[in-house]
C-alpha positions in Angstrom: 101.5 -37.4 -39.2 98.3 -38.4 -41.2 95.2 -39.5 -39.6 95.1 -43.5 -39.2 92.6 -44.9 -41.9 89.4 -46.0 -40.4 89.0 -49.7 -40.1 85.6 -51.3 -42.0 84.0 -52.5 -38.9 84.2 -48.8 -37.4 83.1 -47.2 -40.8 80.3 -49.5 -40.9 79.3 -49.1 -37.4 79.1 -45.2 -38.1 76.8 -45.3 -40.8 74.4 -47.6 -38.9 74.5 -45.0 -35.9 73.8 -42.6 -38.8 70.5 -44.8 -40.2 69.5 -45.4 -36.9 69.9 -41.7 -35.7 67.3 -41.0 -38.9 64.5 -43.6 -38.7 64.4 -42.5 -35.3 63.6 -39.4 -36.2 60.8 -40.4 -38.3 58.9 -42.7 -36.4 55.3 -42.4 -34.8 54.5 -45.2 -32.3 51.1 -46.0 -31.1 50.3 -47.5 -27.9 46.9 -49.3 -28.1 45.4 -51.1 -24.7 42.3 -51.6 -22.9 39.9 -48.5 -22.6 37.8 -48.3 -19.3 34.3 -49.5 -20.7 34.1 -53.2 -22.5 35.1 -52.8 -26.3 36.6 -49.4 -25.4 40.5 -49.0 -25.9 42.9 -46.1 -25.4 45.6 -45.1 -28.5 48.3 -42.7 -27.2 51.0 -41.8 -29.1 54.2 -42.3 -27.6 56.4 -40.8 -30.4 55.7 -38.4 -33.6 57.6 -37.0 -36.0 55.5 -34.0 -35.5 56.0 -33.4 -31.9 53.0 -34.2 -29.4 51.4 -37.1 -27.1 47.6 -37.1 -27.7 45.8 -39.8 -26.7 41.9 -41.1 -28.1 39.8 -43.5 -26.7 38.2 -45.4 -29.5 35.8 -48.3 -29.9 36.3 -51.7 -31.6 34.1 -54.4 -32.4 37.0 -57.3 -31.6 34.5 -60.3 -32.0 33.7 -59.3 -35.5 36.8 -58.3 -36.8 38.3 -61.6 -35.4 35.7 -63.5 -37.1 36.5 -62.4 -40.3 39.8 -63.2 -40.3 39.0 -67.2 -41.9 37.3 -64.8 -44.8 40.2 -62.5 -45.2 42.9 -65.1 -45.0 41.1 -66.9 -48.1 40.6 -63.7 -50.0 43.8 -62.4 -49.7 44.9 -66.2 -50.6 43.3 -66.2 -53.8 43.8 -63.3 -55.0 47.1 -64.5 -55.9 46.4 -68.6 -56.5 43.2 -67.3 -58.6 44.8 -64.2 -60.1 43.0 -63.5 -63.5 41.4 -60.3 -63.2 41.5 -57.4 -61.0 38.9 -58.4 -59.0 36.9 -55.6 -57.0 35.3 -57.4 -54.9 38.1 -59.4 -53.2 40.3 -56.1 -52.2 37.1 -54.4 -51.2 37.1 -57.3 -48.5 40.3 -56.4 -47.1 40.3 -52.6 -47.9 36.8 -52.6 -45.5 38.8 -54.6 -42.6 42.0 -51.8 -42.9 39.6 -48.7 -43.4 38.1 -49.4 -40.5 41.3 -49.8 -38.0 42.6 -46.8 -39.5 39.5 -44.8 -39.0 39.2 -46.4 -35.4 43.4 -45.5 -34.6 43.9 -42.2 -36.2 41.0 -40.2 -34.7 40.4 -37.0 -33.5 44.0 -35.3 -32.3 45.7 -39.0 -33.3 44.4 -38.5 -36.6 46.1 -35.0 -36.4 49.3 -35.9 -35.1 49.6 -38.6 -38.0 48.9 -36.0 -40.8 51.6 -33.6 -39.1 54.0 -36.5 -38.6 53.6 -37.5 -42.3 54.3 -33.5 -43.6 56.9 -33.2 -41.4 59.0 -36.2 -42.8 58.1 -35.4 -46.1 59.7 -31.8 -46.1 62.4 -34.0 -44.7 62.7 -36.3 -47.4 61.9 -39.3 -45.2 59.5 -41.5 -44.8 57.4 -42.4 -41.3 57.8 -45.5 -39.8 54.3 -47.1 -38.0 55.2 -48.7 -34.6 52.3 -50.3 -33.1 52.8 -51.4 -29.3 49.4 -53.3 -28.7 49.0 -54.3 -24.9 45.4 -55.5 -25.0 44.2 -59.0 -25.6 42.8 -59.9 -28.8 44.4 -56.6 -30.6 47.4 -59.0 -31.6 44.5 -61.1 -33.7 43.4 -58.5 -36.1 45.3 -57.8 -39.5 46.9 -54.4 -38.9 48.8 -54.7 -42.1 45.6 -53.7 -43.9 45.7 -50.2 -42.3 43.9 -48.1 -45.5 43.8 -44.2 -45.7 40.9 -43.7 -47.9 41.9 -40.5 -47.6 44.7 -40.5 -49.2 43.8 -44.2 -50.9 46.9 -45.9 -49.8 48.0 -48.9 -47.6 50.1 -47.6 -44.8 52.5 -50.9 -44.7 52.9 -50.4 -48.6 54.2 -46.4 -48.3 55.8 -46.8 -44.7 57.0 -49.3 -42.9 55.1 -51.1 -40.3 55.8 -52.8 -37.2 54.8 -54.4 -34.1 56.8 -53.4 -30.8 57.5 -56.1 -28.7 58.0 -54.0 -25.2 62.1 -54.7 -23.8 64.1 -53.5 -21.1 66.7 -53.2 -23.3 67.8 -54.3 -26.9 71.7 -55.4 -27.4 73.4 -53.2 -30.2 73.7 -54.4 -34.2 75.7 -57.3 -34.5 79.3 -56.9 -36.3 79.4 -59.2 -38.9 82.2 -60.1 -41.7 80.3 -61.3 -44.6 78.7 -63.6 -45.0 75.4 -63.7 -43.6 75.1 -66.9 -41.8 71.6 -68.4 -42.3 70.4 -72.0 -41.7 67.4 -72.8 -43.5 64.9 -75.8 -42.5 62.2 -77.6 -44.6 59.6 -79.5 -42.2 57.4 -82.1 -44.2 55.9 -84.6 -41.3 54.1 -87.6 -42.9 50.0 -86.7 -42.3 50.4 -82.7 -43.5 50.1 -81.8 -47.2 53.5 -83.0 -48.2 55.9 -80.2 -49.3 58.2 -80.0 -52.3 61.1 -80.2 -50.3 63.3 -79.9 -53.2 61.8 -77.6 -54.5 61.4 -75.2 -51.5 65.7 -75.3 -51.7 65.5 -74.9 -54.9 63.1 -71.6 -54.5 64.6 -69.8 -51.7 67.9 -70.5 -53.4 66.8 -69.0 -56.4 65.9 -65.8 -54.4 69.2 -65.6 -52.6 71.2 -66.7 -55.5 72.8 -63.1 -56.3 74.0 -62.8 -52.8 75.1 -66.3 -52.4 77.1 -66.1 -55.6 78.8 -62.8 -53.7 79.6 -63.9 -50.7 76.9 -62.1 -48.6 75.1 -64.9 -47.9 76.0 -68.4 -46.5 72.6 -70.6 -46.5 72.9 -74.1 -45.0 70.3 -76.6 -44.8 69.0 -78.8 -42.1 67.5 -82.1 -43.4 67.1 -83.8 -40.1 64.2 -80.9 -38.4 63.5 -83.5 -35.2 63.6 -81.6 -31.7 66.8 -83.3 -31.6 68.6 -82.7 -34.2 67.5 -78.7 -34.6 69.0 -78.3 -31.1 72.2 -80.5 -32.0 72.6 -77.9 -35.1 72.1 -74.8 -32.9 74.5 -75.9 -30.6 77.4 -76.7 -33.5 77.9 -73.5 -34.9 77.1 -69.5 -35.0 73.7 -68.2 -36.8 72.6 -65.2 -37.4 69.3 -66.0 -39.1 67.1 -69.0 -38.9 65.0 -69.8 -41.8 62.0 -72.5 -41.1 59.6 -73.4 -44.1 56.9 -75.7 -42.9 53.4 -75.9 -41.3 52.1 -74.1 -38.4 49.1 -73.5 -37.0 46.9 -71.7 -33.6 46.2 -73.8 -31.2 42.7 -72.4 -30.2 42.2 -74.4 -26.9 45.5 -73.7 -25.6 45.7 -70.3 -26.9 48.8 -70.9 -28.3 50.7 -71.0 -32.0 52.4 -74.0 -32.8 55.4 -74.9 -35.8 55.2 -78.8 -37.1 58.7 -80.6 -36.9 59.0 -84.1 -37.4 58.4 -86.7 -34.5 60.2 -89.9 -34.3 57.6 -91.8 -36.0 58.0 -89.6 -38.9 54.3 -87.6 -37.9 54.3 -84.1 -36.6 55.4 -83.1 -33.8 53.4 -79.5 -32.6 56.0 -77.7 -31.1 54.5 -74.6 -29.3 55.9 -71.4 -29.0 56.8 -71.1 -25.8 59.0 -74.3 -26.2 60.3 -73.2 -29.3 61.7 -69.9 -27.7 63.6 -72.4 -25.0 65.5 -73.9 -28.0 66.7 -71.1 -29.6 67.9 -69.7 -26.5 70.5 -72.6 -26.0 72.1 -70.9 -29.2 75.1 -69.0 -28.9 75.0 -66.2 -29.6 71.0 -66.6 -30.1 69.7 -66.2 -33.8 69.3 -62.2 -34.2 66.2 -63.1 -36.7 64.2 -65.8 -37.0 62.6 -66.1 -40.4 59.1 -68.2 -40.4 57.5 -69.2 -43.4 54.4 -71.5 -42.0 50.7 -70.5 -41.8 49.6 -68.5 -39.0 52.7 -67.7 -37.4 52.2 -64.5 -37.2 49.2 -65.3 -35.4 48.0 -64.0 -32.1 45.6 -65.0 -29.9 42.7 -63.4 -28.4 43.4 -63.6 -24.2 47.2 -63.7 -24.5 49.5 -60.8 -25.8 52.3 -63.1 -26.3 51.1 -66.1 -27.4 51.2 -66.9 -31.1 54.8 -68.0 -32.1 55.9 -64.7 -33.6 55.3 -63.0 -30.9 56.5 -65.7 -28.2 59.5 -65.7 -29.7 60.0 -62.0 -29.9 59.4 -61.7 -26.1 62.0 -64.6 -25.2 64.3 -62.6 -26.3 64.6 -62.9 -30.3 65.2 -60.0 -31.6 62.8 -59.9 -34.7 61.1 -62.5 -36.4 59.2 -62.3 -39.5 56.0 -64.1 -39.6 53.1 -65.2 -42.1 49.8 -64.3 -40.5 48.1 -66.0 -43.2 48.4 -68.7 -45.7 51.1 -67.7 -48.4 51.7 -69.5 -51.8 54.5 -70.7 -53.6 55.4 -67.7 -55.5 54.2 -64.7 -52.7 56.9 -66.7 -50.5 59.7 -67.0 -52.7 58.9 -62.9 -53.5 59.3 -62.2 -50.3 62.5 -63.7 -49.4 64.0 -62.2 -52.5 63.3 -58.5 -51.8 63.7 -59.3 -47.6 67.5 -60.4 -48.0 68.6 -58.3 -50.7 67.7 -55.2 -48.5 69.2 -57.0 -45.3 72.2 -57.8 -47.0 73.0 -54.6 -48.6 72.4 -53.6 -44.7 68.8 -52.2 -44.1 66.7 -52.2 -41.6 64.6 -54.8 -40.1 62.0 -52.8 -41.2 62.8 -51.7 -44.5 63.8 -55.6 -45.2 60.1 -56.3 -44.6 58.7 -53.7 -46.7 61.2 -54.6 -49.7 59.7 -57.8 -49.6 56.2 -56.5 -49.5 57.2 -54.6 -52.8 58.9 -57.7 -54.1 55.3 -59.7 -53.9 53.1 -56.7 -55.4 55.2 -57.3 -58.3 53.8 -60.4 -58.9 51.3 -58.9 -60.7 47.3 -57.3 -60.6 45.0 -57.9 -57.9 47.6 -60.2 -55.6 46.6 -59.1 -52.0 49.2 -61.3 -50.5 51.3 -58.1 -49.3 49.4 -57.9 -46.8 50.5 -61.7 -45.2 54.1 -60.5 -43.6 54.2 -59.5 -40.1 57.1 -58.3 -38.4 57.7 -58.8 -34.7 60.6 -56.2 -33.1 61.7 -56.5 -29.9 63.0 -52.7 -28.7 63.6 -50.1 -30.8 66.4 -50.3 -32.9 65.8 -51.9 -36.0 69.3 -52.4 -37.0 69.7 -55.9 -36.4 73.4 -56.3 -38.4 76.4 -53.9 -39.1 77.6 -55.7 -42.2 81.0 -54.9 -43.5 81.3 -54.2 -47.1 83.3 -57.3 -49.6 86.6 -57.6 -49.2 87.9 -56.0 -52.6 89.7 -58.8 -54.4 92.4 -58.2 -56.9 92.0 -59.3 -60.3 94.3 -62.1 -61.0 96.8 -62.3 -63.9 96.5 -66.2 -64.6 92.8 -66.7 -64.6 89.4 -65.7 -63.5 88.9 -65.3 -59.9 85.9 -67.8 -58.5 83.6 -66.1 -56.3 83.0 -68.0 -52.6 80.8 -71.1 -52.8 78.1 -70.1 -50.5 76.1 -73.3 -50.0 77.8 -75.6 -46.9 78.2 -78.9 -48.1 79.4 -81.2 -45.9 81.8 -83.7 -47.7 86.0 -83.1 -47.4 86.8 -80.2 -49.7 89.6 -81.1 -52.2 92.5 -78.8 -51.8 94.0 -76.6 -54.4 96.4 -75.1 -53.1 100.2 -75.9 -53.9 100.9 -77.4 -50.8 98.8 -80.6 -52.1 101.1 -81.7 -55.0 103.7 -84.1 -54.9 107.0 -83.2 -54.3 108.0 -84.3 -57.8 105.5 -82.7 -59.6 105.3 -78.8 -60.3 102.7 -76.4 -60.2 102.1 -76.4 -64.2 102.8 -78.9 -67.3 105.8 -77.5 -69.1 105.1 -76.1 -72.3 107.2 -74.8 -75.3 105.8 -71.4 -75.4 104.3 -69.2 -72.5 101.4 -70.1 -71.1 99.4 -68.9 -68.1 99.5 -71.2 -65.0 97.0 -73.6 -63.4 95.0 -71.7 -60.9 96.4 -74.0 -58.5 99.6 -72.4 -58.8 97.7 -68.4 -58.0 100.2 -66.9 -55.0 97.6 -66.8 -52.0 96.2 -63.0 -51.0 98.3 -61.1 -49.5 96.0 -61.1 -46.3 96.5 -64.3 -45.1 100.1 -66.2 -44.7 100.7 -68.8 -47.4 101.8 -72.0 -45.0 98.2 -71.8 -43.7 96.0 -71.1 -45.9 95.6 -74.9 -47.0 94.4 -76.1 -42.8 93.2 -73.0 -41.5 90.0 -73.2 -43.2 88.3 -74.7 -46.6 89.1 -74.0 -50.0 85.7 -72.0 -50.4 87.0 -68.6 -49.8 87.6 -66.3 -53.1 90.2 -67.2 -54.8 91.5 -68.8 -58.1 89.1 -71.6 -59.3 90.0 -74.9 -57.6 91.3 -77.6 -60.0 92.7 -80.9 -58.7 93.2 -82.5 -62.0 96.8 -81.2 -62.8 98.1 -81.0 -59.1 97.1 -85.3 -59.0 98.4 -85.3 -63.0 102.2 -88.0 -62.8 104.8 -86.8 -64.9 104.5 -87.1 -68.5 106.7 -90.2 -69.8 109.3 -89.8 -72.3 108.2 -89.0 -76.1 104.9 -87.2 -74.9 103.9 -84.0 -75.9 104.4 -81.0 -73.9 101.7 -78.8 -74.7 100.2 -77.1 -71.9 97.0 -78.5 -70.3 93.3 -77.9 -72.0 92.4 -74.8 -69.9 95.3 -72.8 -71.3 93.8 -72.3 -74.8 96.9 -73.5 -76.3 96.3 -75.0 -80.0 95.0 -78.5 -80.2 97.3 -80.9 -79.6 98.6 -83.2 -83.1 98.7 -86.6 -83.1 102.2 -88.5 -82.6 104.0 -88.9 -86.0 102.7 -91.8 -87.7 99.3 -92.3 -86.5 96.7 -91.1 -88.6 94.2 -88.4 -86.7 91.4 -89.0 -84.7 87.9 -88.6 -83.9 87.7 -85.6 -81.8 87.7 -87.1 -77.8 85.1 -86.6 -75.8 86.8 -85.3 -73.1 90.3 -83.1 -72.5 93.1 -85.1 -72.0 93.3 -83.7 -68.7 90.1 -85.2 -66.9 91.3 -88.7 -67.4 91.9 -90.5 -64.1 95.6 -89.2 -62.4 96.4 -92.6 -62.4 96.3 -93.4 -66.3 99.5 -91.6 -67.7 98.9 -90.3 -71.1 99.5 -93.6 -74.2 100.4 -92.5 -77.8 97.9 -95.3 -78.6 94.9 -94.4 -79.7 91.4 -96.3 -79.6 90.2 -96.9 -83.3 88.3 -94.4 -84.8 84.2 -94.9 -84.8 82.7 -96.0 -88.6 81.1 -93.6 -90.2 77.8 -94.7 -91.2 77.0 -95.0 -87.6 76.3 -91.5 -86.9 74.4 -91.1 -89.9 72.3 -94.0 -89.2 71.4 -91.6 -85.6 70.9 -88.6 -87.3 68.2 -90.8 -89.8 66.4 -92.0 -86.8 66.3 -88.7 -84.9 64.6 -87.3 -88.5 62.2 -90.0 -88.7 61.0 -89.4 -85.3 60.8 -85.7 -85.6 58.7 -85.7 -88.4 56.6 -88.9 -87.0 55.5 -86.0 -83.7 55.3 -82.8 -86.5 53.1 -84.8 -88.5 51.1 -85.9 -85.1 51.0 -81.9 -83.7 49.5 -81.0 -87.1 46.5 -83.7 -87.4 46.3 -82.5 -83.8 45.6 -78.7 -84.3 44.6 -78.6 -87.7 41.2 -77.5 -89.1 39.1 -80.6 -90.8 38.1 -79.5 -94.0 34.9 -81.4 -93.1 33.9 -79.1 -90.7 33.9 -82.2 -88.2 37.0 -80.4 -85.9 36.8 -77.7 -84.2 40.3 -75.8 -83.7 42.2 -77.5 -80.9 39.8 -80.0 -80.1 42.0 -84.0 -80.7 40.5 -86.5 -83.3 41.6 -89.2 -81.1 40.4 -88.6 -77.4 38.9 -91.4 -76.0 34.7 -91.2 -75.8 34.0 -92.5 -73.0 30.2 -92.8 -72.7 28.7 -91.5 -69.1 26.7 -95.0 -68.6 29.3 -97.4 -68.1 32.3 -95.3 -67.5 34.3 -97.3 -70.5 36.7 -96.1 -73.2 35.5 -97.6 -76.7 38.9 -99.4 -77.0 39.3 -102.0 -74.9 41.5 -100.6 -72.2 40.2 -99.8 -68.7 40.7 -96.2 -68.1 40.2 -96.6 -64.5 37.8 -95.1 -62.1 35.8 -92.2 -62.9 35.9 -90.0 -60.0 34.7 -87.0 -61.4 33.3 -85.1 -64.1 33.0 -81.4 -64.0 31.7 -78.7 -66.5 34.1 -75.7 -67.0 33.2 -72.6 -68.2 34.4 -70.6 -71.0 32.8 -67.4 -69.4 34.0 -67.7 -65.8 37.6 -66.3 -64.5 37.6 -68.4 -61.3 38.8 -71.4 -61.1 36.5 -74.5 -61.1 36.9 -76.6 -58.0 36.3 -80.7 -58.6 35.7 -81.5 -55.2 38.0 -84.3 -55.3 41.1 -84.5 -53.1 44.4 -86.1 -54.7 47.3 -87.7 -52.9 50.6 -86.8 -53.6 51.4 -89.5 -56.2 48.3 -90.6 -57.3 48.0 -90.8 -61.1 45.0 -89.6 -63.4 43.7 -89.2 -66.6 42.0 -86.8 -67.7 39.5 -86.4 -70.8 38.0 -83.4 -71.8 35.1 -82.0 -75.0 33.8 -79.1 -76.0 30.1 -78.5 -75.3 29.5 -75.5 -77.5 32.3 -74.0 -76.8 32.9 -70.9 -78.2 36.4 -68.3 -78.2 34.9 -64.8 -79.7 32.7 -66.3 -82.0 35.0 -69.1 -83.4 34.7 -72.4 -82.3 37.3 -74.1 -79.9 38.1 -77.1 -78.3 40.1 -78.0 -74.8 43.7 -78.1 -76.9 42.7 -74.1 -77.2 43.8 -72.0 -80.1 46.9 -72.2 -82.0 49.4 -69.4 -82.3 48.3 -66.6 -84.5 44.9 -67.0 -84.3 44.3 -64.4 -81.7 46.0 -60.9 -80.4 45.5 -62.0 -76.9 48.0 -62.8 -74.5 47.0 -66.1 -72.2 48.1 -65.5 -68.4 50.2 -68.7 -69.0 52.2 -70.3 -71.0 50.0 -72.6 -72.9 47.5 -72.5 -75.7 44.8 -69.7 -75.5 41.7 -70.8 -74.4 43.2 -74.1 -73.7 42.1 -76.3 -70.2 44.5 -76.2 -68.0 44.4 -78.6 -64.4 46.1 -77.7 -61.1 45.6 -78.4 -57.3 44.2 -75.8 -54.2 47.1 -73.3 -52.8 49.8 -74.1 -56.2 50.4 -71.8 -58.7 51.7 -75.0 -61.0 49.5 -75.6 -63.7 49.4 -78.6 -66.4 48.3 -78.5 -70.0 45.2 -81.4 -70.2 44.2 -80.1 -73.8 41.8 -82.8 -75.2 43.6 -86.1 -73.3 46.1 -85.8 -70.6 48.0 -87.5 -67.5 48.1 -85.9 -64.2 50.7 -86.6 -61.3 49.5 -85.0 -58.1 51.8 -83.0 -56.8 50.5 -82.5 -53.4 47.7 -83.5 -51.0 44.8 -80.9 -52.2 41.6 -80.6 -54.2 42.1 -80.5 -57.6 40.8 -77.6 -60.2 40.4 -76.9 -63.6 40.3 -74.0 -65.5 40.0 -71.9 -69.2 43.7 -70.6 -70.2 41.6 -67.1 -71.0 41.5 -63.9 -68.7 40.4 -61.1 -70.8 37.1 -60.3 -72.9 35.5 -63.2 -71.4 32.3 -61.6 -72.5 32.4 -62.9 -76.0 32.9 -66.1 -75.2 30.3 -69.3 -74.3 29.9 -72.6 -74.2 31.6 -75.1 -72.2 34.2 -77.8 -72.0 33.3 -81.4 -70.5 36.2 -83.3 -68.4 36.3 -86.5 -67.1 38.5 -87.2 -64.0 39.8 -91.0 -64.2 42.1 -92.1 -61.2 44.5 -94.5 -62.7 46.8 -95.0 -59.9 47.2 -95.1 -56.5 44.5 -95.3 -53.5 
């Protein structure tokens, strides 16, 4: 009798036992806790690859390396936000702060240990995961994501992966999951914080999930209503596996304590701590196995309590990880995160190698970002293998049509059914036609899994499945004398007019998306005149060649020699003394007026903070402004007038506006209006990143608040 075929679940579960058996294997964990003289501590290694338990006491300066933190967080902020060289000096911050841990750690026999642990793996073919079980006070505070081997010149959390233990009794097993991946994402934006893109947060972490949404890996719901209350009305309602937050957070420094902002009940934040925030999550069933935050500092720790920023709170309640920011993250850093960090969780990685993937993801963004470095991963026990996710169901291909993939993002509203349970009893499954034609997908016999009778109440229409189509199923009969081609989606030939009407305009819509209720007329409407769209095709000419003609008296050359390139005939001079355009209109108020470089690759920061929807205009000239010898104004220099490639997407050497902590930038050229897009300072900079060293002069702007308070 042959051997009974292994079921998914157990085949699964094998070849997590198999990953986990491995990275154990290949890990070296450090315990790091107080030493027996003041700024003394004691590292002993609890595991190694390469066999041995040494232990080092070793000396660290906590105050300093604590101070530095406001320093490092900014550096390795900018280095993304600012990107526009490779910039030396900001990495050499950060490399000084993680050459010094690692020199400090891996000393003497540790030191020794490490290097065997590393050879050791690497004859293996493995890698060495860095566990770091830090039971001092304070320890928790310092950036040990920066860990540098100048030895080797490589960041440990960048070749390895690196976590922090979170000491457990015990740690339950992987979860068994059928796909999908059940996350619920949540966006809090509390009036009196710098407002968020709310939209466009969805719209980013989305964008990185999309491939595994469109699969049927991934199921992300959102939360809109992120009060105390209605976060634990959601938990209670249904099963999660991950929990996504996007917000603000924050350290507490009296209380010692990190804190998340949801929204209070008048609309301002409400500063959850951590402690309370691991009470909630526990009235969860089963609680969240992973608990994604994406807020400053909450990966945080403080410096007299092991276990009180909020990563680490929640990791000790009883989450089983949580990934953290320790720092500030932008836009872009975040939304390269998530991408790598869920593709390898849900192709079934490790906890660990999830984190690292998205560590890779972000150094992709391109030279100099530091912002790898802002990830922190909590892990409570050992085992990093939070999930055992079963493979896809295989789905046949089906004769009669394409087969629509699961629709991944929960919407709440009913769910129209497809299946043929839902038409009439005097209607059939497909408009008769002449000659063969496939079926409506409505008609698709259901998998041979589930039981026909049920599959229209046991659960929505978003499994896979034939594409849903309620048109035809709600279509009433065709009356007498009308044609009996098959619907539009069969690709049947166009259908011909009744005999004796002349033909028609094309329509503007198949015949079959007309309301159920309108049976098909052999009438038809009278046909449009046709001067009337050659009238719209004359005024969509006259207008294009109205903006060409503008564009080119824009960037063109004066023969004079009165124009520089890019630099606008018609931008308003408004003379410093009374603030005034020479026109007659009022501009508004002047609120600032900055110089900006053509030499410098920083940005230049106004001083001046915007709120979100205040409205300005902005007015720019050239002071002697000069692009490799040839003269240039703010509107930069027109294609094919240089080899160089701008960092973005606009003119080179054009000036370009933007706002503190966004990567969203704004052409301003000569004359420009500026929407602000969220509470910070605004900044303005040169579209221009390489061979700075030929270029001088300045451009002039004029900040004019037109709008708003």
């Amino acid at each position: 009798m042959p051997p009974e075929p292994k079921s998914s679940a157990s085949t699964v579960g094998e070849a997590t036992l198999k990953r986990k058996d491995a990275r154990m294997d290949t890990v070296m964990e450090l315990e790091i806790g107080p030493g027996p003289e003041p700024g003394s501590y004691v590292v002993h290694v609890l595991r190694s690859v390469g066999g041995g338990e040494p232990t080092q006491t070793i000396t660290l300066d906590l105050d300093e390396l604590v101070a530095r933190r406001p320093l490092l967080e900014a550096t390795v902020l900018s280095s993304s936000v600012s990107a526009r060289r490779v910039t030396s000096d900001t990495e050499a911050a950060v490399q000084d702060v993680g050459r010094r841990l690692f020199e400090s750690t891996f000393s003497g026999e540790v030191r020794s240990a490490y290097r065997t642990s590393m050879a050791v793996a690497s004859e293996r073919g493995k890698g060495v995961q860095i566990a770091l079980r830090l039971t001092a006070p304070g320890l928790a505070a310092l950036p040990w994501e920066a860990l540098f081997d100048s030895e080797t010149g490589v960041y440990l959390c960048r070749k390895e992966p690196l976590v922090r233990h979170v000491p457990a009794p015990h740690s339950p097993a992987a979860l068994a999951i059928e796909p999908p991946m059940r996350v619920l994402g949540m966006i809090s934006s509390p009036r009196g914080l710098p407002a968020l893109d709310v939209g466009g947060e969805r719209e980013r972490l989305e964008e990185a999930l999309r491939p595994h949404l469109d699969s049927g890996r991934v199921e992300l719901e959102w939360l809109d209503d992120v009060t105390w209350t209605g976060v634990h009305g959601k938990l209670l309602e249904d099963r999660w596996h991950v929990l996504h937050f996007v917000g603000h957070g924050s350290y507490d420094v009296e209380t010692d304590e990190g804190v998340l902002a949801f929204v209070g009940r008048d609309g301002r934040a409400d500063y959850v701590t951590a402690s309370s925030l691991a009470d909630l999550l526990d009235e969860a069933e089963p609680t969240p196995r992973l608990v994604v935050l994406n807020s400053c500092q909450s990966g945080a720790g403080g410096t007299t309590d092991l276990f009180s920023g909020t990563a680490a709170a929640l990791a000790h309640s009883g989450i089983r990880a949580v990934a953290a920011m320790q720092f500030s993250i932008s836009d872009v850093a975040a939304i390269e995160f998530a991408r790598g960090f869920y593709t390898a969780l849900a192709h079934g990685r490790g906890i660990d190698e999830a984190v690292r993937s998205g560590r890779i993801g972000i150094l992709g963004m391109g030279r100099g970002t530091l912002e790898w470095v802002t990830p922190v991963l909590y892990l409570r026990g050992e085992d990093t293998q939070l999930f055992d996710v079963a493979p896809l169901p295989s789905v046949m291909p089906s004769t009669t049509g394409p087969v629509a993939g699961p629709i991944p993002i929960v919407h709440t509203g009913p769910v129209p059914d497809a299946t043929p349970h839902s038409l009439p009893p005097n209607v059939t499954a497909s408009t008769p036609a002449p000659a063969p034609a496939p079926e409506p997908a409505a008609s698709a016999p259901a998998p041979a899994t589930e039981p026909a009778d049920t599959s229209a109440t046991s659960k929505p229409a978003v499994a896979q499945g034939p594409p849903r189509i309620s048109a035809p199923a709600s279509r009433p009969p065709s009356p007498p004398g009308a044609s009996s081609e098959g619907p539009w989606w069969t690709g049947s030939p166009a259908k011909q007019p009744p005999a004796g009407l002349p033909p028609g305009p094309p329509r503007s819509r198949p015949a079959s998306s007309a309301p159920a209720s309108r049976p098909p007329t052999a009438a038809r409407r009278p046909s449009t005149p046709r001067w009337i769209p050659w009238l719209l095709v004359g005024l969509v000419a006259v207008v294009a060649i109205a903006g060409a003609s503008t564009v080119l008296s824009v960037l063109r050359l004066d023969p004079t020699g009165g124009t520089l390139i890019g630099e606008s005939t018609d931008s308003l001079d408004r003379g410093p003394a009374d603030g005034q355009a020479t026109d007659a209109a009022d501009p508004g108020v002047l609120v600032k007026e900055e110089v900006v470089s053509l030499t410098e690759y920083d940005w230049t920061y106004t001083g001046h903070s915007c709120v979100v929807g205040d409205e300005y205009l902005i007015t720019a000239s050239s002071e002697g402004a000069m692009h490799e010898g040839s003269p240039v104004g703010p509107m930069g220099l027109s294609d094919g007038e240089s080899t160089e490639t701008p960092p973005y997407d606009y003119a080179l050497a054009s000036l370009l506006i933007g706002v503190r902590g966004s990567d969203t930038l704004e052409f301003v050229g000569s004359e420009a209006t500026f929407a602000c897009p969220s509470a910070s300072e605004i900044k303005l900079g040169v579209n221009d990143d390489t061979h700075l060293e030929g270029n001088s002069g300045q451009f002039r702007a004029k900040i004019w608040r037109i709008s708003g308070q």
